[in-house]
N, C-alpha and C positions, 0 to 999 in steps of 0.2 A: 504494500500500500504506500502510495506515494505521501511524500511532507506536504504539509499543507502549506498555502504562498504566504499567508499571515506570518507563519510560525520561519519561515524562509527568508521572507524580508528582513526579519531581525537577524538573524544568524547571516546573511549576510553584509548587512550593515554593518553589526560592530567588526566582523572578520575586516571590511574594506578598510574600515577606520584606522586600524589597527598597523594593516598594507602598507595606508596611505603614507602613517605618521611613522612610518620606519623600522617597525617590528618585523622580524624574521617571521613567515608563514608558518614554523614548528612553534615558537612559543605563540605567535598569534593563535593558533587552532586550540592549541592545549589553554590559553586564557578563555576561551570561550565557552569550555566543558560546564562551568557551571555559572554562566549568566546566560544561554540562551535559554528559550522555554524548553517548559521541561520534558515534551514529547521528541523532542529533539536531543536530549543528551546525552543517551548510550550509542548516537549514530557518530556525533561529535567527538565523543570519546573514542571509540575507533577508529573515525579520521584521523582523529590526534594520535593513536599508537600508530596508525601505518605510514603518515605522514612524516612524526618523527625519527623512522626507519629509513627514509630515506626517499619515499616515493613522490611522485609528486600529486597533489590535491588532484586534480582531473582522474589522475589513477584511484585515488581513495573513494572516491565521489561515484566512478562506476563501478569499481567493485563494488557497494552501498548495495547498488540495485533500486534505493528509493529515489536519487536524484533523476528528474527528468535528464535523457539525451541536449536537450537545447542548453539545460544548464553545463550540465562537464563538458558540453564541445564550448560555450564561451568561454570557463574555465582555462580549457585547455589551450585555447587560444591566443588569450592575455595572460595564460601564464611565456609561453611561446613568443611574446611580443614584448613579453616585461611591463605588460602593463595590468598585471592583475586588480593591483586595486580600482581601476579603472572597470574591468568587467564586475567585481564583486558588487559594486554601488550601482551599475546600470542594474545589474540582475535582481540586489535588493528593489530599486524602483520600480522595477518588473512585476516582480510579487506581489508589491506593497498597491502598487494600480488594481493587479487580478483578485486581492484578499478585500478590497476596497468594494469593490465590480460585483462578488459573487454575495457580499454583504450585502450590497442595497437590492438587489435580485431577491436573496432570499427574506430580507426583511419586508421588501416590496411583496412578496407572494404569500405572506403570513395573512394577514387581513381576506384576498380574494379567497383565497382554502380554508377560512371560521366561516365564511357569507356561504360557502357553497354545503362542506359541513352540516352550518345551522339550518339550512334552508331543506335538505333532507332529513334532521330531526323532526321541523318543524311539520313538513307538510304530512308527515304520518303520526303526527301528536292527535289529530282528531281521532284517525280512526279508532288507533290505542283506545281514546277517553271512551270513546261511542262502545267499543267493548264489540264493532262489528266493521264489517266491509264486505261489501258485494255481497249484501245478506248474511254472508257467512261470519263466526264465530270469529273477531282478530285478537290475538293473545299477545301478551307479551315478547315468545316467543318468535311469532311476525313480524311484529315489528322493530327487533331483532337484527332479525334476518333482510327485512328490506331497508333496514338503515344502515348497519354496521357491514352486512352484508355488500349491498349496493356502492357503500365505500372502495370493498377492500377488492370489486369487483374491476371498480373504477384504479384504482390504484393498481391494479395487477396490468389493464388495460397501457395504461401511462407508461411503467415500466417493459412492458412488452413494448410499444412503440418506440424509446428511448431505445432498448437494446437493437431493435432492426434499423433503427435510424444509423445507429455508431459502427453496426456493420456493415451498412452499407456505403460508408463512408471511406469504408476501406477496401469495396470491389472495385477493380480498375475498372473505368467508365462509365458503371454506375454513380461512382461519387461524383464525378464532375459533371453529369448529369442532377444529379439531386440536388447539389451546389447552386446551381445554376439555379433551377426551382425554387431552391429557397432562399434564393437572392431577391426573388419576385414578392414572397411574401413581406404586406407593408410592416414597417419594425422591427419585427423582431428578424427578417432576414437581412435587413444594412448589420444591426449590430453584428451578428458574426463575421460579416464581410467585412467590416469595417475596424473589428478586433483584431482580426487575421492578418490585414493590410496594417495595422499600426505594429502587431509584433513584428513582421518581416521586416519593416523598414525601420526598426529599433535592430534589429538582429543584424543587419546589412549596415547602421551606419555605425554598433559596439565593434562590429569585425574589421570594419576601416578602420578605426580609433586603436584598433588591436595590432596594427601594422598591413590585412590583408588588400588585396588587390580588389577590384570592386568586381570581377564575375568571380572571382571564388567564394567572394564572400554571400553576392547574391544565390550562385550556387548550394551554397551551405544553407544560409539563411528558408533556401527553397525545399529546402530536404526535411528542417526541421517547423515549418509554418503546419501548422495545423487548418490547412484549407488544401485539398485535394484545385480547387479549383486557380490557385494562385501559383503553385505545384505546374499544374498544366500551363498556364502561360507561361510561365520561365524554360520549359521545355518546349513550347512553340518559339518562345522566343533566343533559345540559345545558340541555335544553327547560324541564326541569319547574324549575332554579335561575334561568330567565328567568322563569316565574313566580311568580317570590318564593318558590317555595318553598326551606328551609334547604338547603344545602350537605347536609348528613348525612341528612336524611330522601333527598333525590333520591339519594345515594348507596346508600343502601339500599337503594331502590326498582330500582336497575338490577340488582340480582343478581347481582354480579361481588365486589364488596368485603366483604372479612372481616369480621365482625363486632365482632372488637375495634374494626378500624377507623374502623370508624362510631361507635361508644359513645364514643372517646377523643374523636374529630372533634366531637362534641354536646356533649362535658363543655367543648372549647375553644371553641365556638360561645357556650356561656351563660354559662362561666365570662370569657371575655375575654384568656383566653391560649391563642390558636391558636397563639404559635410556642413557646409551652413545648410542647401538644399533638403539633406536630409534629415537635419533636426528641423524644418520649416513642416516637413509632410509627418515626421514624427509625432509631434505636436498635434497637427492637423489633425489627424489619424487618430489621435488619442478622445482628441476632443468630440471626434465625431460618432465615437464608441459610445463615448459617455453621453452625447445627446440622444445616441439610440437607445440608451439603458434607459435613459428618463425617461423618454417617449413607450420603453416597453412595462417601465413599472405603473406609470399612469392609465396603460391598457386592461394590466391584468385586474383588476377589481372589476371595470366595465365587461370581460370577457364572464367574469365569475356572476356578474348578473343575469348577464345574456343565460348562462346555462341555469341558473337559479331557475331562470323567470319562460325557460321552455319546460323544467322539469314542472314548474305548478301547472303552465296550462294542461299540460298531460295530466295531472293529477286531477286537474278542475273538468276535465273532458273524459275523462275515465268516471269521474264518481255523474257526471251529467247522463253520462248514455246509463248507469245505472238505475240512475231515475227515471229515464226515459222508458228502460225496459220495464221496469217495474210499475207504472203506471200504465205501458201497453198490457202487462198481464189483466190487472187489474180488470181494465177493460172489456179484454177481450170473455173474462170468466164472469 
């Protein structure tokens, strides 16, 4: 199970500080053992004995097996470049954004899921009281079952889509197809796209800063972005920067990258400041995650009504045609 970014952010903040101010990485790791948090300190600890054996951090980090890939290839990187401290405080900032992100997500999603919840307690609280439904006999037991029930039915439902969603993400062609899809849906598909795009172009302009060249780094950066469809344009677009052609035109030419993107990338091309460029769409990128976040947690209460307020009329159309029947018997006997 992987370290949480919260819990990452810190452990690599003080680790960089430490970098920064001229500590040796073997006493730096070994000072860390017991100030960061505490689900993090028997991993630290073994960093620290394998690091002070002689290895270096990127090797301790994958050997862990809980550090993501994205982090031990920066690691390794700025370690390779001498500029570690440099990667440890981007990557703390990294974290410290996604621990931020998945925060107001899920505090945003707490309220829609009490409304949706209480609204299925609610709407079978009558029949419970009435001690009947649909003429028949309704017990505790049913109601039960069509509450706690219908929850955990829906939950099993959510979770099944989640796990086909994240597999499909990882079929070739399928996921750049799906990508695409849910690029279309309003909100909550910019934010992932636009998550996506702000980590690659943090990860491409830390790898500059690291010493590397700007395709290996977008190279890299393309391996480790978590968008199958960003993935694919840099593979459409890699051929044609093998033939001389500019960064930004082959960029364009794949079909995948916004168009600010490309224009900012051309002005850094001719102007000569690509990593001014790149902290400009960084920035950019970031901010526009975050507007998508806002815009997706202002949705989700509206969406948990919407479902609230189809599950009563069903309720109110269900118990009507009961009446209806039952006054047709009436009738007809």
């Amino acid at each position: 199970m992987r370290f949480s970014s919260k819990n990452l952010a810190v452990f690599y903040y003080q680790l960089g500080t430490m970098v920064q101010a001229g500590v040796p990485i073997q006493q730096a790791v070994a000072s860390t053992v017991k100030t960061v948090p505490r689900p993090l300190r028997p991993a630290v600890a073994a960093l620290s004995a394998t690091v002070g054996a002689g290895a270096p951090l990127h090797e301790a980090m994958g050997s862990d097996g809980r550090f993501s890939p994205f982090d031990v290839n920066a690691i390794r990187m700025t370690e390779q470049s001498g500029a570690l401290d440099v990667g440890l405080l981007s990557l703390s900032k990294y974290h410290e954004s996604r621990a931020a992100a998945r925060k107001k997500l899920v505090s945003g999603s707490a309220y829609p899921v009490f409304v949706l919840v209480a609204g299925v307690f609610i709407s079978n609280f009558p029949a419970l009281f009435a001690g009947e439904r649909d003429g028949k006999p309704y017990s505790t037991l049913h109601y039960l079952w069509d509450t706690f029930g219908m929850l955990a039915l829906l939950a099993v439902l959510v979770w099944g889509a989640v796990r086909l969603w994240r597999w499909l993400l990882t079929v070739p062609g399928w996921n750049v197809t799906l990508e695409r899809i849910l690029l279309a849906v309003p909100v909550f598909g910019r934010l992932r796209f636009h998550y996506a795009l702000s980590q690659w172009v943090s990860s491409i302009r830390l790898m500059l800063k690291a010493g590397k060249g700007i395709v290996p780094a977008m190279e890299m950066a393309s391996r480790m972005v978590d968008s199958p469809l960003i993935a694919e344009g840099y593979r459409r677009a890699a051929p044609l920067i093998d033939n001389q052609m500019d960064v930004s035109q082959a960029l364009a030419s794949a079909d995948v990258f916004p168009d600010y993107l490309v224009q900012l990338w051309t002005t850094g091309e001719k102007s000569g400041r690509m990593d001014e460029m790149l902290d400009k769409l960084a920035a950019f990128y970031e901010e526009a995650w975050r507007t998508s976040l806002d815009q997706a947690v202002t949705w989700l209460p509206r969406i948990a009504y919407a479902l609230v307020a189809v599950y009563m009329i069903f309720q109110i159309f269900s118990l009507f045609s009961n009446y209806l029947k039952t006054y047709n018997d009436i009738l007809n006997n």
